[in-house]
Structure formats: C-alpha cells, structure tokens
C-alpha positions as CSV (number, residue, x, y, z in Angstrom):
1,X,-2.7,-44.3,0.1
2,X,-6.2,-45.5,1.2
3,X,-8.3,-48.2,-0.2
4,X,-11.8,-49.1,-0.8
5,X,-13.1,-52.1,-0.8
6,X,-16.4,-53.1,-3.5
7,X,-17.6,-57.0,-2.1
8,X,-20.0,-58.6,-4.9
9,X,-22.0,-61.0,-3.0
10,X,-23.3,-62.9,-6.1
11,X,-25.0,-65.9,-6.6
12,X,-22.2,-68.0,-7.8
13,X,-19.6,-66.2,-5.7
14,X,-18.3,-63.7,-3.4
15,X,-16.3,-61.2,-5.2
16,X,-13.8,-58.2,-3.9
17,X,-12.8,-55.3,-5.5
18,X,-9.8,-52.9,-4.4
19,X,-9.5,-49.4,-5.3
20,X,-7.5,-46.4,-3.9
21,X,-9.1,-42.9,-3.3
22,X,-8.0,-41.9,-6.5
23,X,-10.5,-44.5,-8.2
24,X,-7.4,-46.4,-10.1
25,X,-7.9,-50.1,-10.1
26,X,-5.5,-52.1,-7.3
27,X,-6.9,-55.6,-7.8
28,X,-9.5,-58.0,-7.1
29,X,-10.2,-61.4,-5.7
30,X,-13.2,-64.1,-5.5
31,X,-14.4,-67.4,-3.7
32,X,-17.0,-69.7,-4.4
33,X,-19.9,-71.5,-2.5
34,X,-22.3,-74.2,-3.6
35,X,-26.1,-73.5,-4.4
36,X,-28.1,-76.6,-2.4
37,X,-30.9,-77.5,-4.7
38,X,-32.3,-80.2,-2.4
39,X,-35.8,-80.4,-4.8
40,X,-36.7,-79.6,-8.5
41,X,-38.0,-75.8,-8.7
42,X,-35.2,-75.4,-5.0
43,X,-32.2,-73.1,-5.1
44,X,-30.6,-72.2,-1.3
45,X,-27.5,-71.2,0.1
46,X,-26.3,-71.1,3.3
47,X,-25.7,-67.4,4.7
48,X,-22.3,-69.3,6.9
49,X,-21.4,-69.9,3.7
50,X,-21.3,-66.1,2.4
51,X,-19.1,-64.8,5.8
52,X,-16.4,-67.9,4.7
53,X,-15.9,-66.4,1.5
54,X,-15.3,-62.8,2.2
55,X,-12.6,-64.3,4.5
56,X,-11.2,-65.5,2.3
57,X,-11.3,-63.2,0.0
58,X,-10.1,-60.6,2.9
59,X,-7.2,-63.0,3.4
60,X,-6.5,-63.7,-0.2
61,X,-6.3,-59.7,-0.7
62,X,-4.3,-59.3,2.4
63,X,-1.6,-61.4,0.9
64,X,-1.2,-60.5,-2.3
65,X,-1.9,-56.9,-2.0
66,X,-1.6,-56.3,1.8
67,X,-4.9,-54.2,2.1
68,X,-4.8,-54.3,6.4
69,X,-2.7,-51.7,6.1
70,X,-4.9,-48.8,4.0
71,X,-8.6,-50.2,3.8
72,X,-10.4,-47.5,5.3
73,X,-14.0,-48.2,3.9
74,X,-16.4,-51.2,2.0
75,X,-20.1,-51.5,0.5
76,X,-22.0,-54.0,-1.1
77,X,-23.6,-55.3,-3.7
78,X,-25.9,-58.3,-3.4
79,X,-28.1,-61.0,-5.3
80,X,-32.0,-59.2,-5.0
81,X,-34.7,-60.9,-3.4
82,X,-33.2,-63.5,-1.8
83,X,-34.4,-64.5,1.5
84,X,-32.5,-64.7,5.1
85,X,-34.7,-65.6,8.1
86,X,-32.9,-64.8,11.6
87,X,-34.2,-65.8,14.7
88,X,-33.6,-63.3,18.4
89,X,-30.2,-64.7,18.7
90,X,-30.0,-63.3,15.4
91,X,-28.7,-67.1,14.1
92,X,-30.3,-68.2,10.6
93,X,-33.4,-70.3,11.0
94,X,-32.7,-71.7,7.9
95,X,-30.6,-71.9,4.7
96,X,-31.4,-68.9,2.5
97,X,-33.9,-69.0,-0.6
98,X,-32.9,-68.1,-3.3
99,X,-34.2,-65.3,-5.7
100,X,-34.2,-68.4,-8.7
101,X,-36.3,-70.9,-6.4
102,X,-39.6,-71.2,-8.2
103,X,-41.3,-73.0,-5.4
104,X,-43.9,-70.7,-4.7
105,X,-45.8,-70.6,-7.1
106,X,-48.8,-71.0,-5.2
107,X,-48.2,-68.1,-3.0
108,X,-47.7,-65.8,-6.3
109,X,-50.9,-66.7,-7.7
110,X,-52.3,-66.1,-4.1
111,X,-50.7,-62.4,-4.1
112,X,-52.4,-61.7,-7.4
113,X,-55.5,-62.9,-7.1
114,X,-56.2,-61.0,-3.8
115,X,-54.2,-57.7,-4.0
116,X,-53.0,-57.3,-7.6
117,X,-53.7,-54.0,-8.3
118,X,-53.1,-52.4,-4.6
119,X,-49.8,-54.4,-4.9
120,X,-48.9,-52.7,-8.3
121,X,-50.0,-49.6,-7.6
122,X,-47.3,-49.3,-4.2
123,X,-45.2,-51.4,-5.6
124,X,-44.5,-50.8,-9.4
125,X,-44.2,-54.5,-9.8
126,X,-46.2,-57.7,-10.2
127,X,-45.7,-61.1,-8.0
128,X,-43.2,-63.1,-9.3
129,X,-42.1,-66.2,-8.0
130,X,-38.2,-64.2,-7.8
131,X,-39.4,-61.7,-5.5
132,X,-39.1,-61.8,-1.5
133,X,-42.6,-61.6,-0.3
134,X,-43.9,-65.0,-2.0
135,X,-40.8,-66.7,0.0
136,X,-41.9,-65.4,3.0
137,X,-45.2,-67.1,2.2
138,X,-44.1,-70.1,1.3
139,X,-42.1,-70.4,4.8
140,X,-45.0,-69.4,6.5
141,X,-47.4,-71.9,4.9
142,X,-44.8,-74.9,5.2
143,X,-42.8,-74.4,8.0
144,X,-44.8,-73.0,10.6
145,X,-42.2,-73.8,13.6
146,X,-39.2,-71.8,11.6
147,X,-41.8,-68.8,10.9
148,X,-43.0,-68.8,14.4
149,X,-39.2,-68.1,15.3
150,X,-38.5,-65.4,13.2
151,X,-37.0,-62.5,14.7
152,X,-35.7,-60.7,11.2
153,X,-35.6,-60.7,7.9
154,X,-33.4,-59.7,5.7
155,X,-31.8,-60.4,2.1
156,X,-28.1,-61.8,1.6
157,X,-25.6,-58.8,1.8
158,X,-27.9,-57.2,4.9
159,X,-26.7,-60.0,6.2
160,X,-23.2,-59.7,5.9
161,X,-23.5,-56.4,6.6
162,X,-25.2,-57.4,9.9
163,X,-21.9,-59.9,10.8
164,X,-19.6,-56.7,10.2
165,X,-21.3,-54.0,12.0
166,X,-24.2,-55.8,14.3
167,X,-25.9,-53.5,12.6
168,X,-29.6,-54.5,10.8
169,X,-30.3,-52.3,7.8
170,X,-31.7,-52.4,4.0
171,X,-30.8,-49.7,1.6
172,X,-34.2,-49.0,-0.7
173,X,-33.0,-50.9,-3.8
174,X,-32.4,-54.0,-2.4
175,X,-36.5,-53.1,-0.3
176,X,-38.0,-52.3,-3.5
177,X,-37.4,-55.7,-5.1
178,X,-39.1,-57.7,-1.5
179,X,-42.6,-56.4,-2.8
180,X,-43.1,-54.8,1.3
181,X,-42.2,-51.4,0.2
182,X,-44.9,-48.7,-0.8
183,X,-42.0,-46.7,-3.5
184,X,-43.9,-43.1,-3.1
185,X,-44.1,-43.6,0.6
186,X,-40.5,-44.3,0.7
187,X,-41.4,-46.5,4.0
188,X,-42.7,-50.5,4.5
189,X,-46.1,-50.8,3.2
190,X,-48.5,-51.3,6.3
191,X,-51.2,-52.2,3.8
192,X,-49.3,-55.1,2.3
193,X,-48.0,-56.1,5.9
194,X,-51.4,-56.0,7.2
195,X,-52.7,-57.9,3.9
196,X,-50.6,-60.9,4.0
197,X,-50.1,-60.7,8.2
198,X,-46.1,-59.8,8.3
199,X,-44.4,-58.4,11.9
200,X,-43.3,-54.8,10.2
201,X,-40.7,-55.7,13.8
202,X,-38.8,-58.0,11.5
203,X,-38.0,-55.6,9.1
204,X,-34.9,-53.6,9.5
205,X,-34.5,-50.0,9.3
206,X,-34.4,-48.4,5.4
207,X,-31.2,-46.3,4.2
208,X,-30.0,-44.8,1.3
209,X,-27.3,-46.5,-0.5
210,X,-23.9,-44.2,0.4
211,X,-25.2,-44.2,4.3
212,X,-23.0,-45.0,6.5
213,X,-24.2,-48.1,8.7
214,X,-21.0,-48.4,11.1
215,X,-17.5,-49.7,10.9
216,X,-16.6,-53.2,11.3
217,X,-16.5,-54.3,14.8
218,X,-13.6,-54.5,17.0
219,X,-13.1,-58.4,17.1
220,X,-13.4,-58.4,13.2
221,X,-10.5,-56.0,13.1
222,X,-8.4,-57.5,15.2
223,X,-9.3,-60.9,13.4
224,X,-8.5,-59.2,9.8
225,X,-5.2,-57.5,11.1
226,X,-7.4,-53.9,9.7
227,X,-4.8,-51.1,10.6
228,X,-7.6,-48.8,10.6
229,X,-11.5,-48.5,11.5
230,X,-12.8,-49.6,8.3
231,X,-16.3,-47.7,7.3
232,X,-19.0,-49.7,6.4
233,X,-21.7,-48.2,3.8
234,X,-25.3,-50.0,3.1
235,X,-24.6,-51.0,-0.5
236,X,-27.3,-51.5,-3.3
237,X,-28.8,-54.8,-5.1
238,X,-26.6,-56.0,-7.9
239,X,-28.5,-54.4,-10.8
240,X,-28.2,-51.1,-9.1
241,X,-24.7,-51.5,-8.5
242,X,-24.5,-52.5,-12.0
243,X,-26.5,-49.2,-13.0
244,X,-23.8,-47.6,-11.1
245,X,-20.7,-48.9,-11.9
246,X,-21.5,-48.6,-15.5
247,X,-21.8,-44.3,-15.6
248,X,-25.3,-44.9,-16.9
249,X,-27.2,-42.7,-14.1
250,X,-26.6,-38.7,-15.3
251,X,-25.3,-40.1,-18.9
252,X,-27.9,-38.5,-20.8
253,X,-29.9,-40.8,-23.1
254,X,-28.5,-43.8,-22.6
255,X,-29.7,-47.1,-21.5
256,X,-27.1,-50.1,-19.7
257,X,-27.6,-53.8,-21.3
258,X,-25.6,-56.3,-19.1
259,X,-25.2,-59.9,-20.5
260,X,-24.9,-62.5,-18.4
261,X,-26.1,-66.0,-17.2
262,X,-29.9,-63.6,-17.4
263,X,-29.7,-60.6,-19.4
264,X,-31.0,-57.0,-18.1
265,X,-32.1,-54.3,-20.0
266,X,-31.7,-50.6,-17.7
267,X,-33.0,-47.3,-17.6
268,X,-32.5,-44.6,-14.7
269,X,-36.2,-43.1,-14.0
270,X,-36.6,-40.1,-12.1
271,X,-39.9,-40.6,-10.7
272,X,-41.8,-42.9,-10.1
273,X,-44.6,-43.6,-13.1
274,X,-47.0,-46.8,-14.0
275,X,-46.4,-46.7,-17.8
276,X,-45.6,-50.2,-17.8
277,X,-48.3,-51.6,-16.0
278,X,-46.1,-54.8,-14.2
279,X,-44.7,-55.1,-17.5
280,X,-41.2,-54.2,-16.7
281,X,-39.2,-54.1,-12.9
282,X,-39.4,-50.9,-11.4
283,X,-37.0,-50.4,-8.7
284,X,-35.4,-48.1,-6.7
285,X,-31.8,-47.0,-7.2
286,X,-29.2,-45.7,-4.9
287,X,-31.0,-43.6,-2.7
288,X,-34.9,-43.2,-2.3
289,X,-35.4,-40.3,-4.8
290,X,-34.1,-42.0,-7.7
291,X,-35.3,-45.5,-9.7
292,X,-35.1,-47.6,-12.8
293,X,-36.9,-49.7,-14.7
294,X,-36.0,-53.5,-15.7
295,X,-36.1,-56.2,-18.2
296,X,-34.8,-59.2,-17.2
297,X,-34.3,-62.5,-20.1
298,X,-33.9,-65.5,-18.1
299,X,-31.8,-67.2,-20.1
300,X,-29.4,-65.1,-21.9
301,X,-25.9,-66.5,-21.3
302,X,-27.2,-69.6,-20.5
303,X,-28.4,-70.0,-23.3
304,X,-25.4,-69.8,-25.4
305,X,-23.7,-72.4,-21.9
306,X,-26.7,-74.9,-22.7
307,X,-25.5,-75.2,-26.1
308,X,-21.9,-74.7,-26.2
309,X,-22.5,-78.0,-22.6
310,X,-24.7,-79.9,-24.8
311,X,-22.9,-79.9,-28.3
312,X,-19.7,-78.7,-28.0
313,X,-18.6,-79.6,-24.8
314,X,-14.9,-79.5,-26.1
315,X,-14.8,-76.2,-27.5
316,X,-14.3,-72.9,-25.7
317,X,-16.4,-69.8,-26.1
318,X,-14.1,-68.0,-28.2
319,X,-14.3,-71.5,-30.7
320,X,-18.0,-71.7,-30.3
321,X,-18.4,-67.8,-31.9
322,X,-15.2,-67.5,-33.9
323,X,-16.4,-66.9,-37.5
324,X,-20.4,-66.2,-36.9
325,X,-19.2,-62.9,-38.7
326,X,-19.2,-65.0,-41.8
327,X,-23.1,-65.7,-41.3
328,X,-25.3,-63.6,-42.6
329,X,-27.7,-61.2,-40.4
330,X,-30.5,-63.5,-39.3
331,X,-28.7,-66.5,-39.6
332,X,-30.1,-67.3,-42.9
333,X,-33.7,-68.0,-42.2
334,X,-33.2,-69.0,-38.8
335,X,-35.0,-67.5,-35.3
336,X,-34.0,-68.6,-31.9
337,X,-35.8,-67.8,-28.7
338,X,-34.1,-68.2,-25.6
339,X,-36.8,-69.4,-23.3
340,X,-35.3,-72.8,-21.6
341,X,-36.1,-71.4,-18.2
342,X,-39.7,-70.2,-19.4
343,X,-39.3,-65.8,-20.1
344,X,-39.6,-63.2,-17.6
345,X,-40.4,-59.6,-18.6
346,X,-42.1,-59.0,-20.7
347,X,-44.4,-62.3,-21.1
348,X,-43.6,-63.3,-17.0
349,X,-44.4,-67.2,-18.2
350,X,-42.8,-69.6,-16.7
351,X,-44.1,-72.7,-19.2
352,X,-43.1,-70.8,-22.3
353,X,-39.7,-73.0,-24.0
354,X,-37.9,-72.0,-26.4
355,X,-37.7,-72.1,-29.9
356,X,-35.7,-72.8,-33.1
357,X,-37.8,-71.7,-36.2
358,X,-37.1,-72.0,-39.6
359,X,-34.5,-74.9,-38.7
360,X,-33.4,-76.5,-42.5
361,X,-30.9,-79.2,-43.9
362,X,-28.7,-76.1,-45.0
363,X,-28.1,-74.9,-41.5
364,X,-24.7,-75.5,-39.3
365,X,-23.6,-75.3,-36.3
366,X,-22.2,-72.0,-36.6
367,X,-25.7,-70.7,-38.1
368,X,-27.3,-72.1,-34.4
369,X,-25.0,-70.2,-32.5
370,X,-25.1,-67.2,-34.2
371,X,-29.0,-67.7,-34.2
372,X,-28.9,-67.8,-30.3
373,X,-27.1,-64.5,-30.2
374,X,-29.0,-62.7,-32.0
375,X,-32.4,-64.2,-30.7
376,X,-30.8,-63.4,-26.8
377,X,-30.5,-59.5,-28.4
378,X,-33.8,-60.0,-30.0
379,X,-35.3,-61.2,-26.4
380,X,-33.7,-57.8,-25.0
381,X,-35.1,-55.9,-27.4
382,X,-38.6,-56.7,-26.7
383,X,-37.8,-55.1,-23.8
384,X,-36.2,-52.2,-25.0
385,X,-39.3,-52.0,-26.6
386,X,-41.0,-51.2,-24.2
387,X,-39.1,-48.4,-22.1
388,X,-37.7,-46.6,-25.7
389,X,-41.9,-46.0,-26.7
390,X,-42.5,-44.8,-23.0
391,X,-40.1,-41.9,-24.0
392,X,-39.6,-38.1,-24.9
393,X,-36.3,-38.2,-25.7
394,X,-34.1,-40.5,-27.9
395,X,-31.6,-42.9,-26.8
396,X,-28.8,-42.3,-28.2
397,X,-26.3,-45.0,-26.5
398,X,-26.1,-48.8,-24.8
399,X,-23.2,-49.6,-22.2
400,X,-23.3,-53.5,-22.6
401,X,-21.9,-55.0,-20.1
402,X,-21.0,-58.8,-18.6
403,X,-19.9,-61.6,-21.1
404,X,-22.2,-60.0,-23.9
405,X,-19.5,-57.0,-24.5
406,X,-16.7,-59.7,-24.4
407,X,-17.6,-60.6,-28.4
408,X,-17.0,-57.8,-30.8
409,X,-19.2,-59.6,-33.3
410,X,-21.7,-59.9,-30.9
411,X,-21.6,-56.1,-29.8
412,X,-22.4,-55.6,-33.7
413,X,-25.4,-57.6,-33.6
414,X,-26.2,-55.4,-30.6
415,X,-25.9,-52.4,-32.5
416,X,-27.5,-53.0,-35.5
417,X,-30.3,-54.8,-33.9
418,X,-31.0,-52.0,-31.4
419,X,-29.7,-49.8,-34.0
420,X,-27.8,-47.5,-31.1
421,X,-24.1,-47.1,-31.0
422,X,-23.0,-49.6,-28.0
423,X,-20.0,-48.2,-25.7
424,X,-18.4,-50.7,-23.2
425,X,-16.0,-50.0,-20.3
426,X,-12.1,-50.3,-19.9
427,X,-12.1,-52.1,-16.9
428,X,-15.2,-53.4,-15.7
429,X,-15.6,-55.3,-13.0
430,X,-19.6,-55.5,-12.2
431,X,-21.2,-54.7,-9.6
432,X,-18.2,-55.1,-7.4
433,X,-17.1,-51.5,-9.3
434,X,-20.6,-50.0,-8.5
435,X,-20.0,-51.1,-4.8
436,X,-16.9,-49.4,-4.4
437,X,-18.4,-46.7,-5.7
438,X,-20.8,-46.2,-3.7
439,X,-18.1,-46.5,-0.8
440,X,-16.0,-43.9,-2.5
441,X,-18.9,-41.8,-2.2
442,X,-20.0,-42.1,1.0
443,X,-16.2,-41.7,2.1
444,X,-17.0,-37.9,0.5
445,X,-14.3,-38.6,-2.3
446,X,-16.6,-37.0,-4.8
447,X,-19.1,-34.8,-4.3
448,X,-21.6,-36.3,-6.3
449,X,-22.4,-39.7,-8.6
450,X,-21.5,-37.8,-12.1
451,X,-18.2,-36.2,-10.4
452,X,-17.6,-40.1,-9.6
453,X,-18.5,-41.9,-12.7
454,X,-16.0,-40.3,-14.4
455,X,-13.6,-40.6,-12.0
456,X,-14.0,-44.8,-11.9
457,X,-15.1,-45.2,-15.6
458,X,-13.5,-44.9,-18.9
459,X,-15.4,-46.4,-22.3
460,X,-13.7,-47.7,-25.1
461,X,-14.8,-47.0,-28.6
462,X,-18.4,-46.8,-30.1
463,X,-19.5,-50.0,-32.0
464,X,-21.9,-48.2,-34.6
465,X,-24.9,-50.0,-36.4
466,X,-24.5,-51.5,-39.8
467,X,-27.6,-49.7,-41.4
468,X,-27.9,-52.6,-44.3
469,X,-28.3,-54.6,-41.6
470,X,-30.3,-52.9,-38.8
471,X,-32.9,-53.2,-42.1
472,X,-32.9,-57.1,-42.3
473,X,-33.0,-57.1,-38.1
474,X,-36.2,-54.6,-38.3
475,X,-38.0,-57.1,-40.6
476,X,-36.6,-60.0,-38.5
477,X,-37.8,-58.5,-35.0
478,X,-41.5,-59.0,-36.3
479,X,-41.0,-62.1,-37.1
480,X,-39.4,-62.8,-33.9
481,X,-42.4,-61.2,-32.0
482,X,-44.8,-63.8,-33.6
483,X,-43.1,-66.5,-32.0
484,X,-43.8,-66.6,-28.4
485,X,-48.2,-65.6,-29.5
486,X,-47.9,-69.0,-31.9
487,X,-45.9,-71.5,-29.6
488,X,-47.4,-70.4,-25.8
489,X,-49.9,-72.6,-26.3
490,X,-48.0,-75.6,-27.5
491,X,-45.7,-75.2,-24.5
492,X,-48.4,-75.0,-21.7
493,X,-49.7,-78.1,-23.1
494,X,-46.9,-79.8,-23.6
495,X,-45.7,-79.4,-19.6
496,X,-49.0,-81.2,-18.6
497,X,-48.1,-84.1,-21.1
C-alpha cells in the first residue's frame, strides 16, 4: 500500500495528513510554533521554525503509523502572502513576515496612489497591507542592508519545499496573491517589477500546482528512514487547497464558505474577468488556467474567541452556543458586526470596529452570542453578495467548512441567511486534504480533479433554509448593511482620539 502525504503549513501550525492511493483516510498529525510579534501592527515567524515541525510531524507519523515504509509522494499547502527573504547561501535574512502584519501601511497607500489601476488591471486585486509586494517594500525602505542581500524570495511552504528538494519554485496560486504576477500573462509582471524596482532574478520559477518539483533529497531520506524516493509536488496557497479539498471546483453551482479564525467566501472562476473592480480577491487556482474569487471577514471565529476569552472564559464552545436555537432569528432586535480587526472585502478598512446595535436591558448572553453568529454569516454575505449578482446561473449549494460547519445551529443560520442548502464533508481535514490531493494527482491516481474529488470527499446531509426565517434574515441583512455607512465615521475618528 502506498501513502500520500498532505503538509498544511498554517499559521498556527504545521499539519500532516496521510492517505493511501485509494484516497481512504490513515491519520494525521500536527506541531506548533510561536508567531513573534516583537511591535503592535508585527506578526513573524521563523522559517527554522517551519522545517522543526514537519520533523516532528514526520517523526510523530513514523511512529504511530510507520509511514517510512510506503510514503511515496507529498504537496503543500501554505499561509498566502507571507514573506521569506533568502540570501545566496540561500540562508533566511530574516524572520518571515507575516501575511497579518499590518506594518506597511505606508507602502500600500504608496502602491495605490502611483499604479492603482495598472496594478488592478494585471493583477485582479488591490494593495492590501496582507499581500507580498507591500512587505517587500517595507524591507526595502527599512532595512536597506537585509534588502541589499537578497538573493530570493519566496513565501512559506516554497520554502520548505526549497529544504526538501533544493529546488526554488512557486505554483501560480500562491504568485497571484504576491501582487508581481500579471494573471493573463500567466508570467511575473515586468511592469510592476520595473515600477517598484524588484530583481525579477529573485523570483523563482512558476508551476502549476500537481507539477512535480523533485523528490526529497538523499540526506533527508536517509535522515527520515523514507524506504522509497518520495515525490515532491508544488502545492497551492491554503484557500486553494481549501477550494480543493472541499469538491467545490467542477461541483456545478456551488460556492465553499470556510469558517475559521477569518472567514472566506469561494467561487471557482474560469476566466479571468474585472467584475469586481478590487472589490473581492481574485486568484489563481491549481494550475494557471483556472481562478477564484475571495471574500475574506477578518474576524469570523475570532470573533465568537474574543467573546467566549472575554466573558466566558470558563465555558467551552459547545456551552457558549448550546441553546441559541431557543433565540429567535435576529436575536431579538439585536445586530452584531464583527469588525474588531477593522473588515477586509468588501469595505478593505482597517479603522472600521465593530458593532453591537440595538443592545437593550432584555438581552442575554445567549442573545450576544447568537447575535455574533449570525452577524459573522451576515459579514459573509455581503460578500456573497457580490459574486451571486455577478452571475448567470443560480447557486444552488454552500460546502461550509472549518469550525463554522461544527454547529448544527449555526449551519441553520447559514442556510436560511444565504437561503442555499449547506452540505459539509465527512471527514475534513482542510487544506491538508486539498494538499494530498493535489499529490494524489500528480502521482496520476486520477485522471483528473472531478475523478478525484469524489474519490477523497463524501458530504453529509443538506441543512435546508427555514423559509419563515430566510424572510426575517432578508429584512435583517438591510439593516445590517446600514451599519458599517453610519458608524465608519465614528470609528476613524475615534482611532485619532
């Protein structure tokens, strides 16, 4: 029997996945490493960090389900944006910054105010302090001696990639979100490299997702105690992998919606359009002929963590939400707008906060936490919004995903406020599924991503809307749109206090 192996190189953590050729789950394991936030607005990692946890997650899997002996092949999925600076020794000049550091503001503003509309029109998006480019920026305005030095660049898992093969590569997903790559082109943008005076030499070479980049070198194999040369494919950014491992790509009319710390709203695109003009992401997918577009809630989980940290601190998750069923739809008068981090798509303001409106003596805490569900859906659905009005056909169907399909009551206030049945998977395990995945293809298991999704993914039952209360939701979602018009304002003005 042989294995695959699906590494999720997250933000938090570094997870594996193990699956045999026939796509039936073996196992998984994970390891942790700190994020340094050494000034307010500062979120790194070091990349030494990343290689210590997939050995011990190699290890961990070694001994409890002895995968030396049958691995024959691993991708990747990785945090977006985030960047890696390398000097000729191919050593890291620097700890990595993150795709949530917000300190380059500056360089954002600077993007935009001299190449906005050249920059959407090859890129699909708009600057954004997450993206890649404004970090290079930032590095190259403050630390002059570190840019001076730098040999490569490259986001997290290219990295790790790099350590396993010697190999320097980036698949077009994870290039699309660095804002270098022209996305009809299909290549680096000389135009924005030229603009913003970028070595196109410290780039690495693009590839399609399910490409094969090498096998893991010798010394590695020996180290690992691999029994045979393991393959190594590029891998994808976690929100393709995501796209992936939920079946959403050749599922007609549906859309994914993944829940976690942020939330994300999906669509596959086939081609690439401007109907959104910056509003949404626009990205590519697994290989350079395919894309989808992206709304991103900063605060969706984290929301409901702020609250459960702050005022319940002694309950667990499933005691926080037990019983919101016996709220009414909207909470009984009361909106919540998950903005705490300020709101990316579609409002991309970082001083908006959020929001509880229509707060009275007769609310409890029950009625704030089910408020802070639905206003998380509500935030999604402003999104939603936007893709479902761009479109000829009807979507029929939401995958949700991550800790927001983990609450049946929840996946109700998904349906009826989206009013769309909402299927979730049998076994999902992220992007670390979407990663195997694409190793499974690129191994030839299947012959193509359809034949494979239904090989790797099984849904469970629909949750169907409630129409009594997809009626009360409609009325509520205008309300709920009024909100961030009338307090925008209040909150710029209150940051400057």
């Amino acid at each position: 029997m042989n294995y695959i192996l699906g590494i999720d190189l997250g933000t938090s953590s570094l997870k594996g996945v193990v699956f045999d050729d026939k796509a039936n789950f073996i196992g998984s394991s994970s390891a942790s490493y700190d994020v340094y936030n050494p000034k307010k607005g500062y979120s790194e990692q070091d990349p030494n960090d990343w290689i210590k946890a997939f050995e011990k997650v190699v290890d961990n899997l070694n001994n409890s389900l002895n995968i030396k002996d049958n691995l024959v092949a691993l991708s990747f999925s990785g945090q977006m944006h985030s960047l890696v600076l390398l000097d000729k020794n191919s050593i890291p000049l620097r700890k990595a910054i993150l795709w949530n550091d917000v300190r380059n503001s500056k360089q954002c503003d600077y993007i935009m105010n001299e190449f906005s509309q050249d920059l959407l029109c090859m890129t699909n998006n708009i600057a954004l302090e997450g993206f890649t480019l404004p970090k290079i920026l930032w590095v190259k305005e403050n630390e002059p001696k570190i840019y001076e030095n730098v040999n490569k660049i490259l986001l997290p898992k290219d990295y790790l990639r790099y350590y396993l093969t010697g190999k320097f590569n980036m698949d077009y997903s994870d290039a699309s979100g660095t804002l270098l790559l022209d996305l009809k082109k299909h290549k680096w943008s000389d135009e924005i490299l030229d603009k913003f005076e970028i070595n196109k030499e410290c780039l690495p070479d693009l590839v399609n997702s399910t490409d094969l980049i090498g096998s893991i070198r010798e010394d590695l194999k020996k180290k690992y105690g691999f029994k045979n040369d393991v393959k190594v494919f590029a891998g994808a950014a976690d929100n393709s992998a995501s796209e992936i491992g939920s079946g959403v790509i050749g599922k007609e009319n549906s859309m994914l919606l993944s829940i976690g710390t942020s939330g994300v709203i999906l669509y596959p695109e086939k081609n690439v359009h401007n109907l959104y003009k910056g509003k949404l992401h626009f990205f590519n997918s697994i290989n350079k002929n395919l894309y989808y577009s992206m709304g991103v809630t900063l605060a969706a989980g984290q929301s409901l963590s702020w609250f459960k940290n702050n005022f319940a601190k002694d309950e667990s998750f499933g005691k926080l939400t037990e019983n919101i069923d016996k709220i009414s739809p909207g909470s009984d008068g009361l909106l919540f707008t998950p903005y705490l981090n300020g709101e990316r798509s579609p409002y991309f303001d970082s001083k908006i906060r959020a929001s509880f409106i229509g707060l009275d003596i007769s609310h409890t805490k029950l009625h704030l936490v089910r408020s802070i569900l639905e206003g998380i859906t509500f935030s999604l659905k402003d999104n939603f919004e936007i893709i479902n009005n761009s479109l000829d056909s009807k979507i029929d169907n939401i995958i949700s995903t991550g800790g927001g399909s983990k609450n049946k009551d929840w996946l109700q206030i998904q349906a009826d406020i989206f009013n769309k049945n909402i299927l979730t998977i049998d076994i999902e395990e992220g992007p670390g599924l979407g990663a195997a995945m694409i190793a499974a293809l690129g191994m030839g298991y299947y012959k193509n991503l359809v034949e494979c999704s239904k090989a790797f993914i099984k849904y469970n039952n629909l949750i169907k809307p409630n129409l009594e209360n997809v009626k009360i939701y409609e009325k509520l979602f205008k309300e709920y749109r009024k909100i961030y018009t009338n307090t925008k304002d209040i909150c710029k003005n209150l940051s400057i206090i």
